[in-house]
C-alpha positions as CSV (number, residue, x, y, z in Angstrom):
1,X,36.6,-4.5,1.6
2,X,38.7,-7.6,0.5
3,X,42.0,-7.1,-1.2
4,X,42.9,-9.4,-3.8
5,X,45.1,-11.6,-1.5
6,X,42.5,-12.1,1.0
7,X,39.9,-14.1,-1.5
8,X,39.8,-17.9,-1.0
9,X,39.0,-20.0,-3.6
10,X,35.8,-19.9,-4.3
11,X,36.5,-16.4,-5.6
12,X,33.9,-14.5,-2.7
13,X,34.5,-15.7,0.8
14,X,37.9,-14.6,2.5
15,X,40.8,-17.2,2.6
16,X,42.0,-15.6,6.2
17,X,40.7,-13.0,8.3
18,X,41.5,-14.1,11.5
19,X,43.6,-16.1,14.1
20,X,47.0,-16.9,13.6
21,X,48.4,-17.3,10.1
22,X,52.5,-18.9,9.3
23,X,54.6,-17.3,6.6
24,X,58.2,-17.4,6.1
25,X,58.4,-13.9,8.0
26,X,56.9,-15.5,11.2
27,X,53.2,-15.4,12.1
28,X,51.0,-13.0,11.5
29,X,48.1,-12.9,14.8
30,X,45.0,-10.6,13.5
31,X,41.6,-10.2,15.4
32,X,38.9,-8.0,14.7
33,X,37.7,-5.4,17.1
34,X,36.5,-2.5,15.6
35,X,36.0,-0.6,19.1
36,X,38.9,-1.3,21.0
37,X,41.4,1.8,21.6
38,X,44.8,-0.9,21.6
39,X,45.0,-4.3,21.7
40,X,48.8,-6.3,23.2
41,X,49.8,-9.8,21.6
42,X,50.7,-11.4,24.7
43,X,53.2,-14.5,24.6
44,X,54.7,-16.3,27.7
45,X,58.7,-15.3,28.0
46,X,58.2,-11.8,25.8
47,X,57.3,-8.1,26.5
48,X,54.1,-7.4,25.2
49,X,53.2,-6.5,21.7
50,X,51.2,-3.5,20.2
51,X,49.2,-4.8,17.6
52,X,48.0,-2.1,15.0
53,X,44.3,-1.1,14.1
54,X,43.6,-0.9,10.3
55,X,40.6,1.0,9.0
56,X,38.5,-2.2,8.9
57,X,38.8,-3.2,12.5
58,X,41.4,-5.7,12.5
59,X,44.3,-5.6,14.5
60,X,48.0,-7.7,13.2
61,X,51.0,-8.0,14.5
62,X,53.4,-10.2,12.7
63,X,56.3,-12.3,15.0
64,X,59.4,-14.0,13.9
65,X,59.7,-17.4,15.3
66,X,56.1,-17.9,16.7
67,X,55.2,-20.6,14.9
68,X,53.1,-23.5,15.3
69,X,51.8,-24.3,19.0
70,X,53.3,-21.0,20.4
71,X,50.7,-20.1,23.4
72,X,49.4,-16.5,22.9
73,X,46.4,-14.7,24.6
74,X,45.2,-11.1,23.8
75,X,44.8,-8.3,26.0
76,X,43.1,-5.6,25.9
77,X,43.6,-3.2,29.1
78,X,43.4,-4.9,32.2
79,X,41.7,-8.0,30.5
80,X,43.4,-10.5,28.6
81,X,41.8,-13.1,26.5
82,X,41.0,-16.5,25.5
């Protein structure tokens, strides 16, 4: 279900549910895959990064200093995505 934050401004359809998003904390990556066990942020230079499962499906991890045009892929066991 949407929380208040996440309606755009038409009033029904969601401002952001997935893909990257930039804040003042850093960025926050979400993806949803409801039947995934674990899913790694992966980004050149850094250890990987659990991402955490909420009940809807969606995985977020939020980084500090990935901002605009950092490179990222997803991976999920021994497969890593895009």
């Amino acid at each position: 279900m949407a929380q208040a934050q996440d309606v755009g401004p038409n009033g029904n359809l969601p401002a952001y549910r997935f893909g990257p998003a930039v804040s003042d904390d850093g960025t926050q990556f979400r993806l949803w895959a409801p039947g995934l066990p674990s899913l790694d942020l992966l980004i050149e230079d850094r250890s990987p990064l659990p991402m955490e499962k909420d009940g809807d499906g969606f995985w977020t991890v939020t980084v500090a200093g990935a901002g605009p045009g950092t490179r990222y892929r997803l991976g999920a066991g021994d497969l890593s995505f895009p």
